[in-house]
VOTOR-158828 format. One record per residue (C-alpha): residue in one letter; x, y, z. Coordinates in steps of 0.25 Angstrom, whole numbers, padded with zeros to 4 digits, always signed. Each point is the difference from the previous one (the first is absolute). Layout:
<vogus>
AXYZ ...
</vogus>
This chain:
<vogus>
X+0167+0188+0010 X+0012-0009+0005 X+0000-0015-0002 X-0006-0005+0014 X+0007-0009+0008 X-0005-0015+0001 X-0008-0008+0010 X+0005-0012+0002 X-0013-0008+0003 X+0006-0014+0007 X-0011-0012+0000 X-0008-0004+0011 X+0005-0016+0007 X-0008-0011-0006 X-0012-0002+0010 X+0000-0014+0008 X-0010-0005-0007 X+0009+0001-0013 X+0011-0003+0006 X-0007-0011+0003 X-0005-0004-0014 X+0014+0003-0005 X+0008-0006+0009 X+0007-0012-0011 X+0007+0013-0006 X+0012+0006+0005 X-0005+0012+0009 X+0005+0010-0010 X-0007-0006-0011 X-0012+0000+0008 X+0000+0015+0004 X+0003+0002-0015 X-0012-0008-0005 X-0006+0007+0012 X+0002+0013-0006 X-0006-0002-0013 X-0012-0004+0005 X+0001-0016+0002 X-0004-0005+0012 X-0003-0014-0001 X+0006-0013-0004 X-0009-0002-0011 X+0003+0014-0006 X+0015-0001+0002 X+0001-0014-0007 X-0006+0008-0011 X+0006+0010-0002 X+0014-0005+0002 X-0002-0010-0009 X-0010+0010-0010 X-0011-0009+0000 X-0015+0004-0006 X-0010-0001+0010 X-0010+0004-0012 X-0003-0006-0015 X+0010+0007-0010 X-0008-0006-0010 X+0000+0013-0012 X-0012-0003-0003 X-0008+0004+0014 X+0005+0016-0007 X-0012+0007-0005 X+0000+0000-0016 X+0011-0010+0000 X-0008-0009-0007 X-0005+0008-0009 X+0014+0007-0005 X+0004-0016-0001 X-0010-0002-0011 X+0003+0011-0008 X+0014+0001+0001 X-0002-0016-0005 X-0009+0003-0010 X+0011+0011-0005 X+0011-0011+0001 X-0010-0010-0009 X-0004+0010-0011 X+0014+0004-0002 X-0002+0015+0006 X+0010+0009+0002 X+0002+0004+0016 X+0006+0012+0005 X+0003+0001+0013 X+0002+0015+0005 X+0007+0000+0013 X+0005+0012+0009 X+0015+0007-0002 X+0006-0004+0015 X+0004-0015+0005 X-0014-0005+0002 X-0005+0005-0014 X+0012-0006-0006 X+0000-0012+0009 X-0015-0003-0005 X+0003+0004-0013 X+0012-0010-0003 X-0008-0012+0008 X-0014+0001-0009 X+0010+0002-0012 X+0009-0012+0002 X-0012-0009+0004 X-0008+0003-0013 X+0011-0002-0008 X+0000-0016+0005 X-0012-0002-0006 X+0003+0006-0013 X-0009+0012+0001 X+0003+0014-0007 X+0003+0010+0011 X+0004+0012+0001 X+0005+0008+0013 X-0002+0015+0001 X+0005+0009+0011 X-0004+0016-0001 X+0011+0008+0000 X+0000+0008+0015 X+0003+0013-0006 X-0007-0001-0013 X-0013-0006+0004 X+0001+0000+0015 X-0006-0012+0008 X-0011-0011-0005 X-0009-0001-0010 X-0001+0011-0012 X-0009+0002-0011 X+0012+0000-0012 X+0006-0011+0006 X-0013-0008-0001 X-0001+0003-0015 X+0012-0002-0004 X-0002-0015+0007 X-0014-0001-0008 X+0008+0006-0014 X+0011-0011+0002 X-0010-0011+0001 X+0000-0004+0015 X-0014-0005+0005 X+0002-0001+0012 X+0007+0010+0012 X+0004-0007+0012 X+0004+0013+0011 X+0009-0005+0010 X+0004+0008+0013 X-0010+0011-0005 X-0014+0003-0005 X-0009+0000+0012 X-0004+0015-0002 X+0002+0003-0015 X-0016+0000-0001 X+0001+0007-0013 X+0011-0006-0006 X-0007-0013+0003 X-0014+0005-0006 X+0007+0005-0014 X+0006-0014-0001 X-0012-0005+0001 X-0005+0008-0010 X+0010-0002-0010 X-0003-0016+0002 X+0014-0001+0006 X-0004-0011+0011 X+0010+0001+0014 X+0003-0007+0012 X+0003+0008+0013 X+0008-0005+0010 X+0005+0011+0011 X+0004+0002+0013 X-0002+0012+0005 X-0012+0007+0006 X-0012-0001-0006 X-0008+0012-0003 X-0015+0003+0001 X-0003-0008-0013 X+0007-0011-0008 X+0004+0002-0013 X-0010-0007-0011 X+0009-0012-0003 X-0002-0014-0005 X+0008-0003+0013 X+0005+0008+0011 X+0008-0008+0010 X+0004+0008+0013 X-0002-0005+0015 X-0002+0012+0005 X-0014-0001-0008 X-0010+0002+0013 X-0009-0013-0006 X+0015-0007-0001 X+0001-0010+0012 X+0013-0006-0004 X+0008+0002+0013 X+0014+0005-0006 X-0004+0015-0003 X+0015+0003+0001 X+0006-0006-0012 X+0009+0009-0009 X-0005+0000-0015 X+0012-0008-0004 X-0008-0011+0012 X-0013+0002-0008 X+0006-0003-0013 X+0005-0013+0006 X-0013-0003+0005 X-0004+0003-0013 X+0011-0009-0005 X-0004-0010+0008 X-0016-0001-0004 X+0007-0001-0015 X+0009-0011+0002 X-0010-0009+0005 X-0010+0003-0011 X+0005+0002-0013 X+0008-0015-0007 X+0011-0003+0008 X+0015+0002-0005 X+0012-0006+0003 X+0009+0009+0010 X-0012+0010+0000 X-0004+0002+0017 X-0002+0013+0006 X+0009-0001+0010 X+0010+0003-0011 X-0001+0013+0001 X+0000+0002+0016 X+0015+0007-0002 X-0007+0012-0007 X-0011-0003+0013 X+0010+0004+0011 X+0007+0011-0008 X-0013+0006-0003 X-0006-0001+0015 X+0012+0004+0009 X+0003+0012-0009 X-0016+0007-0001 X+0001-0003+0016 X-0012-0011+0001 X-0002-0003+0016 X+0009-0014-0001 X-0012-0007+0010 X-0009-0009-0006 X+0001-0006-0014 X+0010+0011-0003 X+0011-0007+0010 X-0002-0013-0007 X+0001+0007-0011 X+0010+0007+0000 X+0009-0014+0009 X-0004-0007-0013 X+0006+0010-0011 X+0012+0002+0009 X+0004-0014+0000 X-0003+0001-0017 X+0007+0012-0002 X+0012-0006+0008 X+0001-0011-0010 X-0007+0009-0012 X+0006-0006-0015 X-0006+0015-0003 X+0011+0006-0007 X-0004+0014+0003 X-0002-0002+0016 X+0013-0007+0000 X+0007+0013-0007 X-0009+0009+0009 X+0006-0007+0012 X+0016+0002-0006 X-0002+0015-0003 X-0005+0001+0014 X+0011-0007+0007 X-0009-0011+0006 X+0004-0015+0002 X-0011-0009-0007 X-0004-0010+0011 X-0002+0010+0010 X-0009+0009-0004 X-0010+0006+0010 X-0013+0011-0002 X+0009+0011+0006 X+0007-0003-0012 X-0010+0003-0008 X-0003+0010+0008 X+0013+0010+0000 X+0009-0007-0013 X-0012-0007-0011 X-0010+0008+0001 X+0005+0013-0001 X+0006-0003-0012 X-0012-0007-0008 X-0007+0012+0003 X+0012+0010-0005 X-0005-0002-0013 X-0014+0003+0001 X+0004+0013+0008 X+0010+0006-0010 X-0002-0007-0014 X-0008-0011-0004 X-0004-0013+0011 X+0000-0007-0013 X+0015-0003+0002 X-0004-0004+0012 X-0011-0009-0005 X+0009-0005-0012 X+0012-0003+0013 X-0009-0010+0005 X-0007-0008-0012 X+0013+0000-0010 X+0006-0014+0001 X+0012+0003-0007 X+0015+0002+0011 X+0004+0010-0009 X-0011+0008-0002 X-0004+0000+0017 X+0016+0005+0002 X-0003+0012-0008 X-0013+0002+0004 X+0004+0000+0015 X+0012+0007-0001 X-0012+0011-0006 X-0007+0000+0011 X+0014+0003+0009 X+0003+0012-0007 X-0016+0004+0001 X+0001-0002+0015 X+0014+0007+0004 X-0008+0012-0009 X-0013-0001+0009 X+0007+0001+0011 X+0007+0013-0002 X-0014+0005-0003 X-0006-0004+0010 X+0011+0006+0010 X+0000+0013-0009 X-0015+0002-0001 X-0003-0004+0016 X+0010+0011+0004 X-0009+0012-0009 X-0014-0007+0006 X+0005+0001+0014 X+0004+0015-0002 X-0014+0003-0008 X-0009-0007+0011 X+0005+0006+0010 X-0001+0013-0003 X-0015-0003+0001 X+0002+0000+0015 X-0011-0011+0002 X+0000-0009+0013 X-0007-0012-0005 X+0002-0001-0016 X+0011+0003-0009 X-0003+0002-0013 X+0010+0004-0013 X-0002+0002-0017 X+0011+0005-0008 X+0001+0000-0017 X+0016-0006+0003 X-0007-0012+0008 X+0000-0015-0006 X-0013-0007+0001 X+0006-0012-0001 X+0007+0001+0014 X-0007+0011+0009 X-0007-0012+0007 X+0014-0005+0003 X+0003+0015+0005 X-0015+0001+0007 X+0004-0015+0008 X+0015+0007+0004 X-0007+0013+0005 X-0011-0009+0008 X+0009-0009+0007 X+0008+0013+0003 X-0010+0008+0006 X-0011-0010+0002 X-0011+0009-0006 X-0009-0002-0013 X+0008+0003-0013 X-0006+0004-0013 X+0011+0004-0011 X-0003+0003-0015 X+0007+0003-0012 X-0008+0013-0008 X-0002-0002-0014 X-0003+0014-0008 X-0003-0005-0012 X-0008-0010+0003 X-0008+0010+0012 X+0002-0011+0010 X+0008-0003+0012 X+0002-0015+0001 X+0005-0007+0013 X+0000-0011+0012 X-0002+0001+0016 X+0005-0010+0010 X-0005+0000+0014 X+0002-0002+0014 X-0012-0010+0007 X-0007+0009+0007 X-0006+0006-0014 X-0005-0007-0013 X+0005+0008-0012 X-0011-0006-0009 X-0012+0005+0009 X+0007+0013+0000 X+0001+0000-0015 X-0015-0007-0002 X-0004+0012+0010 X+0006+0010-0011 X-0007-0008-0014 X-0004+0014-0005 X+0013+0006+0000 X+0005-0013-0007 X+0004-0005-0013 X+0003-0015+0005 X+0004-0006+0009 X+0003-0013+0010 X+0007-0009+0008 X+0001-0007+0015 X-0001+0008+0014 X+0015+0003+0000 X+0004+0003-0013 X-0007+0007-0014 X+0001+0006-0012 X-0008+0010-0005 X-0001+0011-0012 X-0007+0015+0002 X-0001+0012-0008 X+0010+0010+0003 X-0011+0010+0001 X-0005-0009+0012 X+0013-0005+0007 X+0001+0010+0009 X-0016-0002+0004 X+0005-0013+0002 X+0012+0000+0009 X-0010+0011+0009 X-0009-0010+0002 X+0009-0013+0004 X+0007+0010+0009 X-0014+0001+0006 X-0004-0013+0001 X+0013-0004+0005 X-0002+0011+0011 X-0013-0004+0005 X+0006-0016-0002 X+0012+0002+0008 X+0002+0010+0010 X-0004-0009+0011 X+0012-0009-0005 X+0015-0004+0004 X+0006+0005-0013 X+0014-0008+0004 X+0004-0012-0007 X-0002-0012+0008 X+0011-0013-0001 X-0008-0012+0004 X+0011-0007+0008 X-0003-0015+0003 X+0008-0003+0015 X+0012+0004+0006 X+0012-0008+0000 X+0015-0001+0003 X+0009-0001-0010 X+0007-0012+0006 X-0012-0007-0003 X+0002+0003-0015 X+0003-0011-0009 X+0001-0008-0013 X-0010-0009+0006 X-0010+0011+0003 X+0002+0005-0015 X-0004-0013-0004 X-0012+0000+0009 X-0004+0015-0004 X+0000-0006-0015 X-0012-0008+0003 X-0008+0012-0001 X+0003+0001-0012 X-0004+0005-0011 X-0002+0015+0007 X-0002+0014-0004 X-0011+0009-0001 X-0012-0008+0009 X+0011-0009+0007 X+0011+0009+0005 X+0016-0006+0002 X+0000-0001+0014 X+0005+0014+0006 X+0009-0002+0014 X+0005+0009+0010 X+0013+0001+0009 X+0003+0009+0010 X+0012+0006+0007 X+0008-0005-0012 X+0015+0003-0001 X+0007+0006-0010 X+0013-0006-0004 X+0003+0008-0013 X-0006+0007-0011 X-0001+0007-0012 X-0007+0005-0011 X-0001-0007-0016 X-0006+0002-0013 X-0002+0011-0008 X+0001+0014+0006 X+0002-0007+0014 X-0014-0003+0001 X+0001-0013+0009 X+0004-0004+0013 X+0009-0012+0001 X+0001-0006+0016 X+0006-0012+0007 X-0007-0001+0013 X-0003-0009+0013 X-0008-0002+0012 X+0008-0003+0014 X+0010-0012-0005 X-0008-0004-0013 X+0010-0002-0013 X-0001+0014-0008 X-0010+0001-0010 X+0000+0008-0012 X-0010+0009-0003 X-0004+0009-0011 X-0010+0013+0000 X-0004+0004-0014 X-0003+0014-0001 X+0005+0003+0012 X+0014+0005-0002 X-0002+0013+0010 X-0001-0007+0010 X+0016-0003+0000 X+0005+0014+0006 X-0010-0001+0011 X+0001-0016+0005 X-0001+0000+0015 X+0007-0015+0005 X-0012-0007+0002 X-0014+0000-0008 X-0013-0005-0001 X-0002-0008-0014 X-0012-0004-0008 X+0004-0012-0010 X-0001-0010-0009 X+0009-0011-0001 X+0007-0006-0011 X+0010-0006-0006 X+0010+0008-0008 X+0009-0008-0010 X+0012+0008-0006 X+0012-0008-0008 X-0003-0014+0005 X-0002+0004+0015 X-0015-0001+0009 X-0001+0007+0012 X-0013+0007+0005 X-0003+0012+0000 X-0010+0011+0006 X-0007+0007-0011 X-0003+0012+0009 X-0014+0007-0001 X+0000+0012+0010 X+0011+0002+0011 X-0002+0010+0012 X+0008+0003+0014 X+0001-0009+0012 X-0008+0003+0012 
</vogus>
């Protein structure tokens, strides 16, 4: 199996009658809004300007109220709350909000985060005694918790009380808690189901704020920084209440007094002020999450609530280190998984287990191997001594990893997660039962299927065209990622004026190229640094467009996605 070549899929013209309903917007605006789905006035307004066409009230949320009254009971009677999050930047997000927003009131709290290689993800008995030995009446789960049935039944039993609020999908049955917030509940009608758990412990934040005794400087919207972080970086659809969101805790985080954003923005290089969700995306997030994958996301969790200049630094400059080493593993283990599922010779699924794997980045390595050949990818760390195999899948959209894996219960220790992407832990004695029966299900699922990338290109464009003023006409899509693409363009029979290749091992494509009598542009093609001994003069170019900054100087710049020969 080679990596298959992309289609690039180009948008279809905006119909009259959009064209129509848009026509106030400059008409590459309109076909961008027409693209994602926004055909009238009405819904362009909203969406440029991230407006709610529905209540945001918290408390419309099944069990909201009822997690507000025992969580403000706890805060009355003195109790002490844990609040036991998830290891990556959601878990840790939630974590350090719910954290920092009882501490305004005074309450005793107490954050917990299971360690990924010791307890693995979610809820698990010893933790939740040594909650009740140390005195803590009341868990709060945050970004987890909506499947750990008998973890929630134990508590109960041992008369620790506990408030689920999750976001993933919800199994046959809800855990017996005393509240269990999740809109993906089927008798849940609020109509956001795609908030992130950090977005449900705002909500959650919310409902508090308005209800316990007010204090001064104590709002919720404190805390929507740790909101954006959290919701860019665990790839929440950025429609709907998540783009306001998200607009809301980009223009906080830009401003943050935080001391620990402000370091994690200097270790990354990023200029505070003008910070967008790809940043998040590619340079915050990976490096929140490099604790948890490697170590402890309590370094993580500790970055984000210290208050202390000196303390954030060190913390940060932490997180650094952890990530440079994530990444070499992640390079090193991507290159042995390729190798072992390949060998398997399957059309439709790869799957990989080795002992030298690290579960804390084979879902990095399953999301490189599915981007590069567009296939299911389910990879695992095997754990002799435990007798178990413990690892994540990411997916293509054309098949829904959690189905498979609810399809395959039996073979199961546990397991969960979204359509695209999941972890999950089997015996060793049933991984290889396992793989045999996701590389049927995918057989039967995908053999009629297209199994080639596809780049969802928006319009084609000259490159005369291009401008600083476009760019700051793009920017009104903002924020995008995952649910609200940057807008993708294509040129064609582009000239080449120069090039070369850059960065480690020659891996990229560095360009200055024109169309007809248009200035020369620069262009640069990450990954695609082969290309430079087999240039023809003049190329098709799928792109996004960009400002580059480098020592003082702006000039734009094609970031270039896929690039084939002129017809």
């Amino acid at each position: 199996m080679t990596s298959p070549a992309k289609r690039w899929q180009v948008a279809p013209e905006l119909t009259p009658a959009a064209a129509h309903e848009l026509r106030v917007y400059n008409p590459i605006l309109a076909q961008l809004l027409f693209n994602r789905q926004i055909d009238t006035a009405r819904a362009a307004d909203g969406f440029l300007s991230a407006r709610q066409e529905h209540s945001r009230d918290p408390f419309d949320i099944q069990d909201m109220a009822a997690a507000v009254e025992r969580i403000s009971a706890a805060v009355s009677a003195g109790e002490c709350i844990a609040i036991y999050g998830d290891y990556d930047v959601d878990g840790v997000t939630s974590t350090a909000l719910m954290v920092l927003l009882l501490e305004s009131y005074g309450v005793q709290v107490t954050p917990y985060i299971p360690h990924r290689f010791d307890e693995g993800y979610g809820l698990n008995k010893i933790a939740i005694d040594n909650l009740k030995s140390n005195g803590v009446g009341l868990v709060v789960t945050v970004d987890c918790g909506i499947r750990a049935l008998e973890e929630a039944e134990y508590a109960r039993k041992i008369g620790l009380d506990m408030v689920i609020t999750d976001h993933h999908h919800v199994g046959s049955e809800l855990p017996q808690a005393h509240a269990v917030i999740n809109p993906k509940r089927e008798d849940d009608s609020y109509p956001e189901k795609m908030l992130a758990g950090v977005g449900l412990a705002y909500k959650l934040a919310q409902a508090l704020v308005s209800s316990l005794p007010k204090v001064e400087g104590v709002a919720a919207e404190n805390w929507l920084d740790l909101v954006a972080l959290g919701t860019v970086a665990d790839l929440a659809p950025l429609r709907g209440e998540n783009r306001l969101l998200v607009r809301e805790g980009l223009s906080t985080l830009n401003r943050s007094a935080r001391e620990g954003v402000k370091s994690l923005i200097r270790i990354a290089r990023l200029t505070e002020g003008s910070i967008k969700a790809s940043n998040i995306g590619f340079q915050l997030g990976p490096r929140i999450n490099a604790a948890g994958r490697l170590y402890s996301a309590m370094t993580a969790f500790n970055l984000l609530t210290t208050h202390r200049e000196d303390r954030a630094e060190r913390l940060a400059d932490q997180l650094e280190a952890h990530n440079q080493e994530r990444r070499e593993l992640t390079h090193n283990i991507t290159e042995h998984a390729r190798e072992i599922a390949l060998e398997a010779h399957h059309e439709y699924l790869l799957f990989a287990a080795h002992e030298s794997f690290n579960a804390g980045v084979v879902g990095l390595v399953a999301s490189r191997l599915a981007d590069e050949f567009y296939r299911p990818v389910f990879v695992a760390e095997i754990r002799p001594e435990s007798g178990r195999s413990v690892g994540s899948a990411r997916s293509i959209p054309d098949f829904n990893v959690t189905a498979a894996l609810d399809d395959c219960e039996e073979l199961l220790v546990r397991y969960g997660g979204h359509a695209a992407a999941a972890g999950f832990t089997v015996t060793n004695e049933n991984r290889e039962a396992l793989a045999d029966r996701l590389r049927e299900a995918a057989a039967q699922q995908l053999q009629s299927t297209d199994l080639r990338p596809t780049v969802s290109v928006d319009m084609e464009v000259q490159l005369r065209d291009l401008s600083f003023d476009l760019v700051q006409l793009l920017d009104q899509l903002e924020p995008c990622g995952y649910g609200n693409r940057i807008p993708v363009l294509i040129a064609r029979d582009v000239e080449i004026l120069n090039h070369r290749t850059v960065g480690h091992d020659a891996r990229h494509l560095k360009m200055s190229v024109r169309d007809g009598d248009s200035p020369p542009l620069d262009a640069i093609a990450f990954g695609a640094g082969e290309w430079a001994s087999k240039l023809p003069r003049n190329i098709d170019v799928v792109f996004e467009l960009e400002i580059n900054e480098w020592q003082g100087r702006r000039n734009l710049q094609l970031n270039v996605r896929d690039l084939r020969l002129s017809l």
